[in-house]
VEXDREN-2710 file (C-alpha; in Angstrom, 1 decimal):
% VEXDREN-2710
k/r/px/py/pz
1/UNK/-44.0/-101.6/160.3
2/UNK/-43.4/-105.2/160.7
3/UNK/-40.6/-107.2/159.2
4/UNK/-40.0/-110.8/159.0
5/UNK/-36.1/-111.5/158.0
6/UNK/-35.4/-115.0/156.6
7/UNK/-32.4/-116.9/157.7
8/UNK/-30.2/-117.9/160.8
9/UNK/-26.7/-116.8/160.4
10/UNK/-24.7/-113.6/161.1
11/UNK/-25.9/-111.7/157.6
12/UNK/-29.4/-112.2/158.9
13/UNK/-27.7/-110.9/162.5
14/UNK/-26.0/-108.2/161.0
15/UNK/-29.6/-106.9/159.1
16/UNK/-31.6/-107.1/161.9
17/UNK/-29.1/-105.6/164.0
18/UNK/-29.4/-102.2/161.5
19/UNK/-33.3/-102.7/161.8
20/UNK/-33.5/-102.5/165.2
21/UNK/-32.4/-99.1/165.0
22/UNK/-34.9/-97.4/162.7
23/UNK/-37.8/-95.9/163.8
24/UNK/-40.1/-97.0/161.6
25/UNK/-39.4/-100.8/162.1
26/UNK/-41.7/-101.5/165.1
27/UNK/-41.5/-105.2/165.3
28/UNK/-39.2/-107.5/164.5
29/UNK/-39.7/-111.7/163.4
30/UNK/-37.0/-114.1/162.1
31/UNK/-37.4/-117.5/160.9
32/UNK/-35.7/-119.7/162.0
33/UNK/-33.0/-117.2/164.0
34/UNK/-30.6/-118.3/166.0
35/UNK/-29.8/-117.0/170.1
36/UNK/-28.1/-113.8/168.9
37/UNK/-30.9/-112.7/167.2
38/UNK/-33.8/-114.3/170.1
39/UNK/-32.5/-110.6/171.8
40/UNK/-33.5/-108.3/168.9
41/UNK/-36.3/-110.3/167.6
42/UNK/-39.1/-113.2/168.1
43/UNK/-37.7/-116.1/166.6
44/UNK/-40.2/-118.4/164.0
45/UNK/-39.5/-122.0/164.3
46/UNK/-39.7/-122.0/160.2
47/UNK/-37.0/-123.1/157.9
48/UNK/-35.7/-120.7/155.5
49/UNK/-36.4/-123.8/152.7
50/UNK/-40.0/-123.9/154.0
51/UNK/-42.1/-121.2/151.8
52/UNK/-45.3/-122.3/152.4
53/UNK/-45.5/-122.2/155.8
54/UNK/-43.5/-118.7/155.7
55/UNK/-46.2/-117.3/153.5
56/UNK/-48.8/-118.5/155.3
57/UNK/-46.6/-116.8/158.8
58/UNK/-46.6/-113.6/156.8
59/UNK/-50.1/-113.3/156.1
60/UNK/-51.2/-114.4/159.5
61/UNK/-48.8/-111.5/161.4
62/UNK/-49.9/-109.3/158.4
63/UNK/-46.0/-108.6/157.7
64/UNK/-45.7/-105.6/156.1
65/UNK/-41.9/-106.2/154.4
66/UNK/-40.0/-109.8/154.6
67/UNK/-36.1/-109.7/153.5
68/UNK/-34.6/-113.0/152.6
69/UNK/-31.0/-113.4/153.5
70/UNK/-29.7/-116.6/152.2
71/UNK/-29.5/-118.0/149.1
72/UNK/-31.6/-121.1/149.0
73/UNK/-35.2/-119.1/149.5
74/UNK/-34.3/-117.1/146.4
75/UNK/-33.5/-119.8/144.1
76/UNK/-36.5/-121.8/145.7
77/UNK/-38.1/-118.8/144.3
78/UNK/-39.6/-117.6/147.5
79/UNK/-40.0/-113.6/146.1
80/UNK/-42.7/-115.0/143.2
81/UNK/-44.1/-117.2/145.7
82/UNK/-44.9/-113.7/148.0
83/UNK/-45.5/-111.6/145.3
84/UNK/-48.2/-113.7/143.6
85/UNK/-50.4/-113.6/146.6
86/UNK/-49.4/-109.4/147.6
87/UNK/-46.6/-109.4/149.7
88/UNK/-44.1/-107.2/150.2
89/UNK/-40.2/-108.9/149.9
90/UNK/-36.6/-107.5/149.3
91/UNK/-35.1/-110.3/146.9
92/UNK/-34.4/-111.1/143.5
93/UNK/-37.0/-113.8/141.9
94/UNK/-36.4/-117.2/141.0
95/UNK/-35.2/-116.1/137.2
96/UNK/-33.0/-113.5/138.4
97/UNK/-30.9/-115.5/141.2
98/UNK/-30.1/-118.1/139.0
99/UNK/-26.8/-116.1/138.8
100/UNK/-25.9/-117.8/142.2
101/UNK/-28.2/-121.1/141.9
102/UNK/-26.4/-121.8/138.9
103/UNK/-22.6/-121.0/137.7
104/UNK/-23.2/-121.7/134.4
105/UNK/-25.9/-119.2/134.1
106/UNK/-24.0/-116.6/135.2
107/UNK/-21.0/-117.5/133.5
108/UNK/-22.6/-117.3/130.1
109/UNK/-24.5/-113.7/131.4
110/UNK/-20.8/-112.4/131.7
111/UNK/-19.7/-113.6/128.2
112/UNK/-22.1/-112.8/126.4
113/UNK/-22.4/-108.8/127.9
114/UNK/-18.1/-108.8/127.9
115/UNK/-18.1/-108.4/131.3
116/UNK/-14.5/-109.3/132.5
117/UNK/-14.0/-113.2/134.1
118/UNK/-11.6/-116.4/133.6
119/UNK/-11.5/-118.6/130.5
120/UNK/-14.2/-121.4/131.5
121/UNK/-15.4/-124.9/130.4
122/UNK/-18.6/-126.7/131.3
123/UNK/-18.7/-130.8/131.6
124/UNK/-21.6/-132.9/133.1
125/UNK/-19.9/-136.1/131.6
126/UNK/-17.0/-136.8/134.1
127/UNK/-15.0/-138.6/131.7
128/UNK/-14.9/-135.4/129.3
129/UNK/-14.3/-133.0/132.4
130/UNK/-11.0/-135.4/133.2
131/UNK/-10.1/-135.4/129.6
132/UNK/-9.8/-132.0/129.7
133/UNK/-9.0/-131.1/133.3
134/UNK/-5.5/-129.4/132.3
135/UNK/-6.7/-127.0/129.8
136/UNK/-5.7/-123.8/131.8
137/UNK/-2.5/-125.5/133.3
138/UNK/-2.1/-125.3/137.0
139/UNK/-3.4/-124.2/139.2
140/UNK/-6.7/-124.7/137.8
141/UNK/-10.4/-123.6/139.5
142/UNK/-12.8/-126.6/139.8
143/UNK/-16.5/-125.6/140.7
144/UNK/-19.6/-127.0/141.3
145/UNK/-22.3/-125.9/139.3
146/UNK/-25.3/-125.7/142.0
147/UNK/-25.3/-124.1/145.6
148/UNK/-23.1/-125.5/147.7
149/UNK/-22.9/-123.3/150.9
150/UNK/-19.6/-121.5/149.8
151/UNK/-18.0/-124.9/149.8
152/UNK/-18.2/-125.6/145.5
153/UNK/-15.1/-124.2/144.8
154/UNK/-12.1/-126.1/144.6
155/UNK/-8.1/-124.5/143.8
156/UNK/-6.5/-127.9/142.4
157/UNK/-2.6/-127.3/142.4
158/UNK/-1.8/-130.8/140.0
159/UNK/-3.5/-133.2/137.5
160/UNK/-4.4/-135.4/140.8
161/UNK/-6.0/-132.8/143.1
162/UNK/-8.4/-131.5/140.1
163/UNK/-9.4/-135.4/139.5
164/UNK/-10.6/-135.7/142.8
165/UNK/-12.4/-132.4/143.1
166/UNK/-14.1/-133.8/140.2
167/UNK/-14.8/-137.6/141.4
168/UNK/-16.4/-135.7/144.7
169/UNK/-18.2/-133.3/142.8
170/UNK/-19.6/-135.8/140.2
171/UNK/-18.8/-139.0/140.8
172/UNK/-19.4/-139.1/144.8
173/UNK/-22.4/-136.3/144.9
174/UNK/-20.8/-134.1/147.7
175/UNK/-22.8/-131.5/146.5
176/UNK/-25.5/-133.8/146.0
177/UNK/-27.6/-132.5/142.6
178/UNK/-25.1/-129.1/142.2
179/UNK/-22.5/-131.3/140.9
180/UNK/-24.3/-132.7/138.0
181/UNK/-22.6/-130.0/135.7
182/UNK/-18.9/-128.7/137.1
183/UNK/-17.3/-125.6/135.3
184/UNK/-13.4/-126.2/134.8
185/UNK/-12.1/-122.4/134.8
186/UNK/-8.9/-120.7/134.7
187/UNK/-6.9/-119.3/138.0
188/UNK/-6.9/-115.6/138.2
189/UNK/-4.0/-114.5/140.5
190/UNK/-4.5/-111.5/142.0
191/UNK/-6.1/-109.4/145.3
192/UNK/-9.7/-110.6/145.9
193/UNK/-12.4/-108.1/147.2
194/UNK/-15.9/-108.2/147.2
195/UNK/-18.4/-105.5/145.8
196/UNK/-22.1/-105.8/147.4
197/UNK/-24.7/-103.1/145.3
198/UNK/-27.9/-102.4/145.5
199/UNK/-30.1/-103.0/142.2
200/UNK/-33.6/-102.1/142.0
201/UNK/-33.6/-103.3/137.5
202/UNK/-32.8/-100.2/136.3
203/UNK/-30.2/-98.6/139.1
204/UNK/-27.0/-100.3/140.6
205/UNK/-25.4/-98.3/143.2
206/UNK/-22.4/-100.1/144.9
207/UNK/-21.9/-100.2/148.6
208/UNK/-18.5/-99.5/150.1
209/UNK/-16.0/-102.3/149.5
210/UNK/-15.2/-105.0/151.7
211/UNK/-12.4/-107.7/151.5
212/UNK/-13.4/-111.3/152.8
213/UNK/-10.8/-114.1/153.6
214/UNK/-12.2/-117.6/152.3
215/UNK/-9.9/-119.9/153.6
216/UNK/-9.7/-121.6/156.7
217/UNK/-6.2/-120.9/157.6
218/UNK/-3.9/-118.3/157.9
219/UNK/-2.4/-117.2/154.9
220/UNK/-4.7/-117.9/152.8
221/UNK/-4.4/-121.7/153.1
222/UNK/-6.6/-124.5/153.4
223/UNK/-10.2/-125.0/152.3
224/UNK/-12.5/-122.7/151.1
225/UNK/-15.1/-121.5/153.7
226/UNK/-18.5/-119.6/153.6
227/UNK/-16.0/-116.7/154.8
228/UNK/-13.5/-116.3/158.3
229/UNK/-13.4/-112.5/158.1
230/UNK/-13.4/-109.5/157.0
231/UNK/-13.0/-105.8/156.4
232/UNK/-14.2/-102.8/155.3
233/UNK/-13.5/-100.7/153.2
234/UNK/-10.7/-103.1/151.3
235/UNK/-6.9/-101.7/151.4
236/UNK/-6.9/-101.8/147.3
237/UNK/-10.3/-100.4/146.2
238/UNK/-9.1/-96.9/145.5
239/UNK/-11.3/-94.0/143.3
240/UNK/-9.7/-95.7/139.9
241/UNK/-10.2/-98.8/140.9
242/UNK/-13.7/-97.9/141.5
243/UNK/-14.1/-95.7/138.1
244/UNK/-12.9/-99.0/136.1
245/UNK/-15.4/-101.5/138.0
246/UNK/-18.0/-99.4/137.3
247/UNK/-17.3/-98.6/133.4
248/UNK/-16.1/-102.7/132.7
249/UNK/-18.7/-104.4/135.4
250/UNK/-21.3/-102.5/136.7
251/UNK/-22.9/-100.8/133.6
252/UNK/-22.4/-103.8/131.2
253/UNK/-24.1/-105.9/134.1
254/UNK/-27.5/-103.5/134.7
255/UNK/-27.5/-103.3/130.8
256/UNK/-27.1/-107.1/130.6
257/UNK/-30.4/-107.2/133.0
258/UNK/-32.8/-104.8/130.9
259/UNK/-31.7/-106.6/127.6
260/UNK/-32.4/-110.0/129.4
261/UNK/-35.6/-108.6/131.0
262/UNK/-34.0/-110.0/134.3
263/UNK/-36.4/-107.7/136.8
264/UNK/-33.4/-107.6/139.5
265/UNK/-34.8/-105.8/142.8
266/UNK/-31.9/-106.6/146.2
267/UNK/-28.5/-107.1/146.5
268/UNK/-26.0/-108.4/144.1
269/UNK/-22.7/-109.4/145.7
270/UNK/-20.1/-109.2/143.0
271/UNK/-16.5/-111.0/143.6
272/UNK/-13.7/-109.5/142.2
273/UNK/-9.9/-110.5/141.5
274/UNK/-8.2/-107.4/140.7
275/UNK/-5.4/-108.6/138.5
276/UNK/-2.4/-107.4/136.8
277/UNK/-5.0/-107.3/133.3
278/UNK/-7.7/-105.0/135.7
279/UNK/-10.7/-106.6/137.8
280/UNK/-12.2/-109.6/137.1
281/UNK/-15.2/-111.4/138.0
282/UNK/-15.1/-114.0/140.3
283/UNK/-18.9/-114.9/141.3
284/UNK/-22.1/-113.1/142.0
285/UNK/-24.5/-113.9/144.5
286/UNK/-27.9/-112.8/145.1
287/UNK/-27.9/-111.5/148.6
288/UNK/-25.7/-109.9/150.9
289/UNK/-22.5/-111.8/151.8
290/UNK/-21.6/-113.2/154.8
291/UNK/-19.5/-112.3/156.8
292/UNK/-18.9/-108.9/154.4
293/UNK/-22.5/-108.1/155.7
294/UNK/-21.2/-107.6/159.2
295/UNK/-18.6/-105.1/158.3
296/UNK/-20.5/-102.7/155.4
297/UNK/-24.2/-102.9/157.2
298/UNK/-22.4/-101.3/160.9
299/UNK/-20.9/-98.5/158.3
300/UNK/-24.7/-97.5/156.5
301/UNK/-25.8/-94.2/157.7
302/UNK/-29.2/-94.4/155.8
303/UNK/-32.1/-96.5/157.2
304/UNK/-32.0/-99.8/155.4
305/UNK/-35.9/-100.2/155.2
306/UNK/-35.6/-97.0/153.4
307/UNK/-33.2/-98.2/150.7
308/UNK/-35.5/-101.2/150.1
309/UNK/-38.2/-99.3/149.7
310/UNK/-36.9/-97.3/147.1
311/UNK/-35.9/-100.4/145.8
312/UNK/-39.6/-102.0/145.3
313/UNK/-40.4/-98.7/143.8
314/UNK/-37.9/-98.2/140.7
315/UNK/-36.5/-95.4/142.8
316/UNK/-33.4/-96.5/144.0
317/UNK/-31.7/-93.7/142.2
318/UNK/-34.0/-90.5/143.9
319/UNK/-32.0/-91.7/147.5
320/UNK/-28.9/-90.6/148.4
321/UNK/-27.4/-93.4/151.0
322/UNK/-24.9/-92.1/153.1
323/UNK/-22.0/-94.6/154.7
324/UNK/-19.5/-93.9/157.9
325/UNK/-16.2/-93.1/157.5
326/UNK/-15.1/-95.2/159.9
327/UNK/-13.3/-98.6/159.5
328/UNK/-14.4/-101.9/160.5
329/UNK/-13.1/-105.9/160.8
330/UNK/-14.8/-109.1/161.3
331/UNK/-13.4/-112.1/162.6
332/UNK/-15.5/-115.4/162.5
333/UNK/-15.1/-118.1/165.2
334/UNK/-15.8/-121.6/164.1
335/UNK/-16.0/-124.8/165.7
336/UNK/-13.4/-127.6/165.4
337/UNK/-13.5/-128.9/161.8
338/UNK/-15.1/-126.5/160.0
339/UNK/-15.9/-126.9/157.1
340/UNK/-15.7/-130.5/156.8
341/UNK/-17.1/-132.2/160.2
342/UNK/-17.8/-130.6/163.5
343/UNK/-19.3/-131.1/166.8
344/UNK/-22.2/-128.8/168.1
345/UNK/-23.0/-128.3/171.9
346/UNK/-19.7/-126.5/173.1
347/UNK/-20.7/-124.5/176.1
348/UNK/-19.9/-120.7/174.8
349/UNK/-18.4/-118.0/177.6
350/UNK/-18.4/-114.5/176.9
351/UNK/-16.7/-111.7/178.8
352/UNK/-17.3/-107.9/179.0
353/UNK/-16.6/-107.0/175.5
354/UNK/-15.8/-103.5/174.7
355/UNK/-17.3/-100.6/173.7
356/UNK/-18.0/-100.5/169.5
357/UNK/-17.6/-104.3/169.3
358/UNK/-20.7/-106.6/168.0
359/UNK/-21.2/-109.8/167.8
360/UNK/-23.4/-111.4/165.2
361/UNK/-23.8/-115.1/166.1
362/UNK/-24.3/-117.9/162.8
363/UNK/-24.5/-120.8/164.6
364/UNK/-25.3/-120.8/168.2
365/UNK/-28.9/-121.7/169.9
366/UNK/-30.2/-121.5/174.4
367/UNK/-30.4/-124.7/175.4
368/UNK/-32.0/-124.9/179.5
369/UNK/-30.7/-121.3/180.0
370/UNK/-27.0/-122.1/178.2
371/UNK/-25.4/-121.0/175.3
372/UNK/-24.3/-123.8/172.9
373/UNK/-22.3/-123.7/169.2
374/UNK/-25.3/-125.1/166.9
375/UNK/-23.1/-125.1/163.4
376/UNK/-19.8/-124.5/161.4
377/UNK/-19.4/-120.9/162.0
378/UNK/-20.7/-119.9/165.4
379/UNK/-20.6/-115.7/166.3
380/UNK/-18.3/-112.9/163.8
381/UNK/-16.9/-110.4/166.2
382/UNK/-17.2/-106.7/164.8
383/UNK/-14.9/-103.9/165.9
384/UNK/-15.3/-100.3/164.3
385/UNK/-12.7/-98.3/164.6
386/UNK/-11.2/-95.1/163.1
387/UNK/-8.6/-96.5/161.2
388/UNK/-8.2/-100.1/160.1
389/UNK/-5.5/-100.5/162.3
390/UNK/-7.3/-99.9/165.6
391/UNK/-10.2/-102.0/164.6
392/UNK/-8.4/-105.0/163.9
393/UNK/-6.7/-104.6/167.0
394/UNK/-9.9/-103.7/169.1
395/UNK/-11.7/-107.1/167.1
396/UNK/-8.9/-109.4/168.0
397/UNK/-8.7/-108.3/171.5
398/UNK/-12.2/-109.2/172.2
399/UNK/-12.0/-112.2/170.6
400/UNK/-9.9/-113.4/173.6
401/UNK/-12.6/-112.7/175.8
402/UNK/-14.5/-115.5/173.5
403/UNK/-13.8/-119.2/174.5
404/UNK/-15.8/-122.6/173.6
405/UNK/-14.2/-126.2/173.5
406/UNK/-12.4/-126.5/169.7
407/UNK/-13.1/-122.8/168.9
408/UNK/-11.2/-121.4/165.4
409/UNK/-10.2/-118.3/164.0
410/UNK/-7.9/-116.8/161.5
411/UNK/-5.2/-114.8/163.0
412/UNK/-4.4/-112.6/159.9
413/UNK/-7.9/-111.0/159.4
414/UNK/-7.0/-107.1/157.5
415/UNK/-3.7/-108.1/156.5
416/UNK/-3.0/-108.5/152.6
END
């Protein structure tokens, strides 16, 4: 079959990566790609924004499945756009992913089916948001309402930090239009993990857990990221852990969906704060995460065009999907001032990397024979290991053998 993936980064890496590998995939496309991907698949100079010209790609290489990794497509509503003319796509439609295109959405989704999150306020007047910027206390959760690449959530530890969250969210359009409402929400202190689950509108079946660390630096300090690594499965998700998510989240969310006729088909990402009062919802997103693609997609056993498949059929629950029991850790280089301003063109150097380490390059492009950083976060490096242990140690090893001018990673990937 042929199979166009949608997207650029390491998720998109990661899926094609676990694509190139089943038999029944003969031919690979990605629009637009980047130079990790070039090796496992032709790249389409096509934006992932650009639908039209995606559709029209499709029909023309009579593309017999598209996946859509990132987020913008979906809420674009890419999946209706290929479905109203025939096409097969792995994705939730345009109704459906306004779980991630819009915070407020999905916020109200949780209330009103009692599934467990923080205390929240909406505001798209910024005088009333300021007026009533201290209603949790501190610290206090300011967020963006909109898509905002990973970057719309802001931690404010005083009256003064959460005022100028809210002056660049509203007043200053950082976010350009996804600031026009802001949710003010209460801190949840806890261990975050992440949940990613298959859906196919009447089935969820959870993946194996992952736990991604969001900010920059180590310790958990800094600015929120799109993600600087990860690892699978997370230290704290244990078999009651996982009964509990599944009785307080998982069922009151597919029940939520066929009471709200939301016809979910793909992944839904669910973060999680396990806190002292049980796990809470932090966020869902349509599509796989990124990087907790890298780490769960090298552990699936079961072909991934299969899973889909049963997917598109309403028979996600006939297929039994079978994981690895091994461990894995991701840690994600990034150039010099990510994620606020950064230079692209850094000359990369790799070295002989070793055996059961991947690399799933975000943002990196050829240029006259060369390889060159081409965004924020440049290439994940993957270990698998038999313990956690040995694959953090195998993943930061490698990542030695890794240099470009300004390159950035966390030091404290798999540690709580």
């Amino acid at each position: 079959m042929n199979v166009l993936v949608v997207g650029s980064g390491g998720r998109e890496h990661a899926i094609i990566y676990k694509l190139s590998k089943e038999e029944r995939v003969d031919k690979i496309y990605c629009a637009p790609g980047n130079a990790g991907i070039s090796k496992l698949a032709e790249i389409v100079d096509i934006k992932d924004s650009n639908i039209e010209k995606l559709l029209e790609f499709a029909k023309s290489k009579k593309i017999d499945l598209t996946i859509v990794g990132p987020e913008v497509p979906l809420v674009m509503g890419i999946v209706d756009k290929f479905e109203s003319e025939g096409l097969k796509i792995f994705g939730p439609n345009k109704k459906c992913s306004l779980l991630e295109g819009s915070k407020a959405f999905s916020k109200d989704f949780m209330i009103r089916y009692s599934i467990p999150t923080a205390r929240y306020k909406e505001f798209t007047d910024i005088d009333e948001a300021i007026k009533n910027v201290d209603i949790y206390g501190y610290p206090v959760v300011v967020k963006a309402d909109g898509l905002a690449g990973g970057k719309g959530v802001i931690i404010a530890n005083d009256k003064d930090e959460a005022i100028t969250a809210l002056e660049n969210i509203m007043k200053y359009k950082k976010f350009g239009v996804s600031g026009d409402r802001v949710l003010i929400e209460e801190f949840l202190d806890g261990v975050e993990t992440s949940v990613l689950t298959f859906v196919d509108g009447k089935t969820i079946i959870p993946m194996v857990s992952a736990k991604d660390h969001k900010k920059v630096f180590d310790g958990e300090k800094g600015l929120n990221t799109g993600g600087m690594g990860t690892f699978s499965p997370s230290d704290i998700y244990d078999e009651k852990l996982e009964r509990e998510i599944k009785e307080k989240i998982l069922n009151p969310i597919i029940e939520g969906f066929k009471r709200d006729n939301l016809n979910y088909k793909g992944v839904l990402f669910i973060g999680l704060m396990i806190t002292n009062d049980g796990p809470k919802v932090l966020e869902f997103n349509v599509r796989f995460g990124d990087p907790e693609a890298q780490v769960v997609l090298t552990r699936l056993e079961t072909d991934l065009v299969d899973i889909i498949n049963s997917i598109l059929e309403e028979k996600l629950n006939d297929i039994d999907i079978k994981w690895s029991e091994c461990k894995t850790a991701c840690v994600v280089l990034t150039s010099n001032g990510y994620p606020e301003s950064y230079e692209k063109g850094k000359l990369i150097r790799i070295g002989k990397l070793d055996d059961d380490v991947l690399l799933f390059h975000s943002g990196t492009k050829f240029e006259n024979g060369k390889l060159l950083t081409n965004g924020g976060r440049v290439i994940g490096v993957t270990a698998i290991g038999r313990t956690l242990n040995e694959a953090v140690k195998k993943v930061y090893g490698n990542v030695e053998k890794i240099h470009f001018e300004g390159m950035h990673y966390r030091k404290d990937i798999g540690k709580r």
